[in-house]
C-alpha positions in Angstrom: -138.6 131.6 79.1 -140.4 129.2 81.6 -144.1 128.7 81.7 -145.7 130.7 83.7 -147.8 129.1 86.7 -149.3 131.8 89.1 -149.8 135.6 88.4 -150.4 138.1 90.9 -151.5 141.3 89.4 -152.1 144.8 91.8 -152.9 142.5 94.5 -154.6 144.6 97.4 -155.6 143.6 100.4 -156.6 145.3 103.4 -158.3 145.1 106.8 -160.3 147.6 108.0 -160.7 148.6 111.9 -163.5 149.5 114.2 -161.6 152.9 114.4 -162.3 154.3 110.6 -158.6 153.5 109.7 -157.2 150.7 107.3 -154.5 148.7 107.7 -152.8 147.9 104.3 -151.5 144.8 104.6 -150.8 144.0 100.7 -150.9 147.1 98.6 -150.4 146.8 94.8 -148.2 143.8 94.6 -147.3 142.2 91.2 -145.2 139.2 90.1 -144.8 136.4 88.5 -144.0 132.5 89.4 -142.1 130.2 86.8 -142.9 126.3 87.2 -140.6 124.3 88.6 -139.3 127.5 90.1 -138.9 128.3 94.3 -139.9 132.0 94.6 -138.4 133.8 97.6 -140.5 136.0 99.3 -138.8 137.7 101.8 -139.5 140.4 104.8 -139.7 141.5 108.0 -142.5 140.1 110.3 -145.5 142.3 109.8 -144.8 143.3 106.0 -147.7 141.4 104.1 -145.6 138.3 103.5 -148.7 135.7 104.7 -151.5 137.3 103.8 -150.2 137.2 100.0 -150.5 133.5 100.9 -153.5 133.6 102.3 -155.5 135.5 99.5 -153.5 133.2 97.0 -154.4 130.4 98.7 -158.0 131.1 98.9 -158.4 132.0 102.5 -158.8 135.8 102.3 -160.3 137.7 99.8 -159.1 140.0 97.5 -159.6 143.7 98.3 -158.7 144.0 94.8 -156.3 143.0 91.5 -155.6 139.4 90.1 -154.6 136.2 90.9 -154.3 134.2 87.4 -154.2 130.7 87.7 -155.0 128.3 85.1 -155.9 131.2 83.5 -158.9 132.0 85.7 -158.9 135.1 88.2 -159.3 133.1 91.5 -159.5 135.8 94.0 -162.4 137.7 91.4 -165.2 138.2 94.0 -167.6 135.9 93.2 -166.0 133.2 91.4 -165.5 129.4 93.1 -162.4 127.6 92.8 -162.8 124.1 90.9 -161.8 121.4 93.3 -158.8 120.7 91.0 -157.7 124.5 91.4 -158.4 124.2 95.0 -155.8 121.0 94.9 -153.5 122.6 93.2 -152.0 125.1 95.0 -152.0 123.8 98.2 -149.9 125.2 101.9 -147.9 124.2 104.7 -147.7 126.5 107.4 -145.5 127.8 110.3 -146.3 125.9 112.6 -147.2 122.0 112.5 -148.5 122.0 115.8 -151.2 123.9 115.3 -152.4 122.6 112.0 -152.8 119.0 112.7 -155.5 118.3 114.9 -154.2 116.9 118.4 -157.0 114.3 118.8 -156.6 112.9 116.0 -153.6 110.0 114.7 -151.5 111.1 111.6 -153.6 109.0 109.2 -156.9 110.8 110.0 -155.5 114.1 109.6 -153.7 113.1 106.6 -157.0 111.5 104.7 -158.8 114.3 105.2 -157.5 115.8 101.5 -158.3 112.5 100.2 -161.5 112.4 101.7 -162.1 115.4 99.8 -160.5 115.2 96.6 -160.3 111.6 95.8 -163.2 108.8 96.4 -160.9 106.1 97.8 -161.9 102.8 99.6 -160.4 102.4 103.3 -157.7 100.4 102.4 -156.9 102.3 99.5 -156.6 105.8 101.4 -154.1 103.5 103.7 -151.9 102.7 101.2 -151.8 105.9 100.0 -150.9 107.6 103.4 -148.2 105.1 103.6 -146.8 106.1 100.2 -147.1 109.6 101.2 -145.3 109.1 104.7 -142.2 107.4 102.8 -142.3 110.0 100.3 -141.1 112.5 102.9 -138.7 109.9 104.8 -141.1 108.9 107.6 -141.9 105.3 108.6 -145.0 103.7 107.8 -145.9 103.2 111.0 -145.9 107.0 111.8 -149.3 106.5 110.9 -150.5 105.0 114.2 -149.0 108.0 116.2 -150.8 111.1 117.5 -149.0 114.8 116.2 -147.5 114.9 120.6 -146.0 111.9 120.0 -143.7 113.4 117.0 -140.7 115.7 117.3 -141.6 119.2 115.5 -139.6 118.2 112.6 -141.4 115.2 111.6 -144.8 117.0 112.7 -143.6 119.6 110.2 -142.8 116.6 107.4 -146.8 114.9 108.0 -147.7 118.7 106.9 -145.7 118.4 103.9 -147.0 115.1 103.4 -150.4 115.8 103.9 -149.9 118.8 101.0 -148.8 116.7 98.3 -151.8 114.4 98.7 -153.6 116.2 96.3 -151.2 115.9 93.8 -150.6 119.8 94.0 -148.5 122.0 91.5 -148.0 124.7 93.7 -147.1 124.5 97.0 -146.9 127.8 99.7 -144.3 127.4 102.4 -145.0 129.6 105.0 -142.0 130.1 106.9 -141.7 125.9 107.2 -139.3 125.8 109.0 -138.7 128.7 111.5 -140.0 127.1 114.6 -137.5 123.8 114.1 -133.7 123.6 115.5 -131.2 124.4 112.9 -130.3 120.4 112.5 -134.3 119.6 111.5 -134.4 122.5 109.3 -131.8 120.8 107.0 -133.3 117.8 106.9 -136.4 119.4 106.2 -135.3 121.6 103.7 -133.0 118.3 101.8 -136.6 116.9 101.9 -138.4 120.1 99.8 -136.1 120.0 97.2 -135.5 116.2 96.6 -139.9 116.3 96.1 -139.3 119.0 94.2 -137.2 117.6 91.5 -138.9 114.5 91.5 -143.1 116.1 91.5 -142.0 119.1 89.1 -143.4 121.0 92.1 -143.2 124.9 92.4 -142.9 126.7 95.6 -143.6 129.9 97.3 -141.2 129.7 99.9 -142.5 132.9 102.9 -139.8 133.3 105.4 -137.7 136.1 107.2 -134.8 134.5 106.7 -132.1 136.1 103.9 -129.3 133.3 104.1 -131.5 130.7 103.8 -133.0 131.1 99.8 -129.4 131.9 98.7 -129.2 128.2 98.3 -132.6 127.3 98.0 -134.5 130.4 96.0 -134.5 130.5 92.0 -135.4 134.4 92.6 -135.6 136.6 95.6 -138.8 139.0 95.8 -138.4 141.7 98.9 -141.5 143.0 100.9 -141.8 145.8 103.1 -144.8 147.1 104.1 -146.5 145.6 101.5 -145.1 146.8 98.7 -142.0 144.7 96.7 -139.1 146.9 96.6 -136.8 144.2 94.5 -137.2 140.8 92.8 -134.5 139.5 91.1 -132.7 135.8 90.3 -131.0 134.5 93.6 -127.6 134.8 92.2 -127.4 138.9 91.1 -129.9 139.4 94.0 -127.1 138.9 96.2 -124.1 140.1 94.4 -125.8 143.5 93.0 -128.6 144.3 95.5 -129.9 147.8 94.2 -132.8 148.8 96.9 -131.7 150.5 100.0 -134.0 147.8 102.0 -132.6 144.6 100.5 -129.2 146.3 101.4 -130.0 146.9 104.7 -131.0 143.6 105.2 -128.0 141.9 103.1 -125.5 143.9 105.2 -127.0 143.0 108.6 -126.3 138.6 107.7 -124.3 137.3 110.6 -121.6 134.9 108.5 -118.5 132.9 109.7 -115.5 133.8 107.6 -114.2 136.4 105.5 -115.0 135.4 102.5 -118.5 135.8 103.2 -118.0 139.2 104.8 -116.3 140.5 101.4 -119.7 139.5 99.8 -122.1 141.1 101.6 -123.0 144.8 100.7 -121.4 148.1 102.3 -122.6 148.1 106.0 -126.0 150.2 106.2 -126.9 151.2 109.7 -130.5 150.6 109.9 -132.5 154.2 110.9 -136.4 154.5 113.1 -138.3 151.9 113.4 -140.5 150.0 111.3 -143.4 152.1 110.6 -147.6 151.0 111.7 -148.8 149.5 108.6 -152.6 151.5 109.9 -150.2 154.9 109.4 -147.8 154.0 106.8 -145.6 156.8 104.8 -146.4 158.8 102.1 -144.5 157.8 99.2 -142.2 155.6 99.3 -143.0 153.7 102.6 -139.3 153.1 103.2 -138.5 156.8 103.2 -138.2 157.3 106.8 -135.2 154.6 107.2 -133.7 155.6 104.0 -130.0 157.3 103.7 -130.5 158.0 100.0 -134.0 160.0 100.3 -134.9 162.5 98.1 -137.9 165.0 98.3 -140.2 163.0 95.7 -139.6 160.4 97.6 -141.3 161.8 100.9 -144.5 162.6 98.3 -145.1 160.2 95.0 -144.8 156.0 95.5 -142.0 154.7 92.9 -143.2 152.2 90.5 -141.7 148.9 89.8 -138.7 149.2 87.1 -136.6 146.0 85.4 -133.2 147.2 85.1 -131.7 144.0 84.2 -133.1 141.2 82.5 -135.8 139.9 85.4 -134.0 142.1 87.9 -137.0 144.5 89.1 -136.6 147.5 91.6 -138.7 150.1 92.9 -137.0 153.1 93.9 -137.4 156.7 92.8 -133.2 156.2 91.8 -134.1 153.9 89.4 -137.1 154.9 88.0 -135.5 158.2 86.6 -132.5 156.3 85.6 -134.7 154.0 83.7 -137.1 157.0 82.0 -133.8 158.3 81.2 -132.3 155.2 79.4 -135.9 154.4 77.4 -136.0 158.1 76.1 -132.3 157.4 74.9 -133.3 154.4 73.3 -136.0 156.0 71.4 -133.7 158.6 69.8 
């Protein structure tokens, strides 16, 4: 078994409104993240997907649960993150546009990390944006330009560059590269995973997009409403997809040929619409979309059940299938 870099135990967050109600952004969400691994964290817009980041990354607090890293709970209230922690897990975000700062030329926004985590002379925080520049296939001299200057990809490659200058372990991808054309997202995406192999990085890699971590995912970890419904290695994710939701969403992947059309999952025709996370269901959350739902669905939340070796669902289906099998097991 892999080491274990970053656990997330009952993670909770929520947001309260000026009306009385709550909106539940993250409710009880638990896994796990190998290093050296790319976790997929996948769902539609809305589900809970960033602010997992967020509270990981330090930005929001914790309504409630764990965050273990380095075994310290860094979301406990009250505890500050070491500066090490704090460069450790570091994150790139959406949109590159908005997180480097317009006035300012590529190397001041990238020495800002440096300013605060290493005590380096002028020259030496040069070099080292230099370094960092080639490292993700950009010129030296990128360092001269303003972020307008720079196409959206290579904006989107100073961000990554400007992460590892801390020398991180863990790095959060927060849908990277949704806002590029298809052609920069595969450069950018080559780019993640040569650094990977070469830093030992890990990633938590956010994005909406299914097709897109079968090739670049170790696992696949669905959200909806801020709940997981499955987690489970990339490869039997896609062949033997046991939630209702991850089928839905399997079976809706536009592909090109045949062969990938015999692949996906039986067709599921998706029902209502996403529900307000401020009035979410009863239950199971996913109940009101669901073809397979049963009355205890409508009333009790499923728990999370491994049904395979690291192949986790949560679903009423499998919960009793699973009670069934340990009781067998105990005879």
């Amino acid at each position: 078994m892999s080491e274990v870099i970053l656990e997330i135990k009952d993670l909770k967050k929520y947001f309260p409104l000026a009306n009385g109600k709550t909106v539940k952004a993250v409710d009880g969400v638990s896994m796990k993240m190998y290093k050296g691994e790319t976790l997929g964290l996948v769902g539609e817009s809305g589900c809970g997907k960033s602010t997992i980041a967020y509270t990981v990354v330090g930005m929001y607090g914790a309504t409630s649960g764990q965050v273990i890293y380095d075994n310290m709970d860094i979301v406990k209230k009250g505890y500050r993150r070491t500066l090490k922690q704090k460069g450790d897990i570091q994150i790139v975000f959406q949109d590159p546009g908005s997180s480097l700062n317009s006035r300012r030329t590529i190397e001041k926004s990238m020495e800002v990390p440096l300013d605060i985590h290493d005590k380096m002379s002028k020259e030496e925080k040069e070099k080292r944006v230099e370094e960092l520049l080639e490292m993700v296939g950009l010129p030296k001299d990128y360092k001269n330009k303003m972020p307008r200057n720079i196409g959206g990809g290579e904006r989107q490659l100073v961000s990554v560059a400007r992460a590892l200058a801390t020398n991180p372990e863990l790095i959060i991808l927060d849908e990277p590269t949704s806002a590029l054309d298809v052609s920069v997202q595969a450069k950018v995406i080559s780019t993640l995973i040569e650094l990977q192999k070469k830093l030992e990085l890990s990633y938590l890699f956010i994005t909406h997009d299914l097709s897109l971590m079968r090739n670049v995912a170790s696992r696949v970890a669905i959200l909806y409403l801020g709940r997981l419904c499955e987690l489970a290695p990339t490869a039997e994710f896609f062949q033997a997809p046991l939630h209702p939701y991850t089928k839905m969403l399997l079976s809706s992947i536009p592909v090109v040929t045949e062969e990938e059309e015999a692949m996906k999952p039986d067709q599921i025709v998706s029902q209502g619409e996403i529900p307000s996370p401020v009035n979410a269901p009863k239950g199971c959350t996913f109940h009101t979309r669901c073809k397979d739902c049963m009355e205890i669905c409508k009333t009790t939340a499923p728990v999370m059940v491994e049904v395979a070796p690291e192949h986790m669902v949560c679903c009423h289906k499998y919960t009793a299938q699973a009670i069934k099998k340990e009781g067998e097991t105990d005879v």
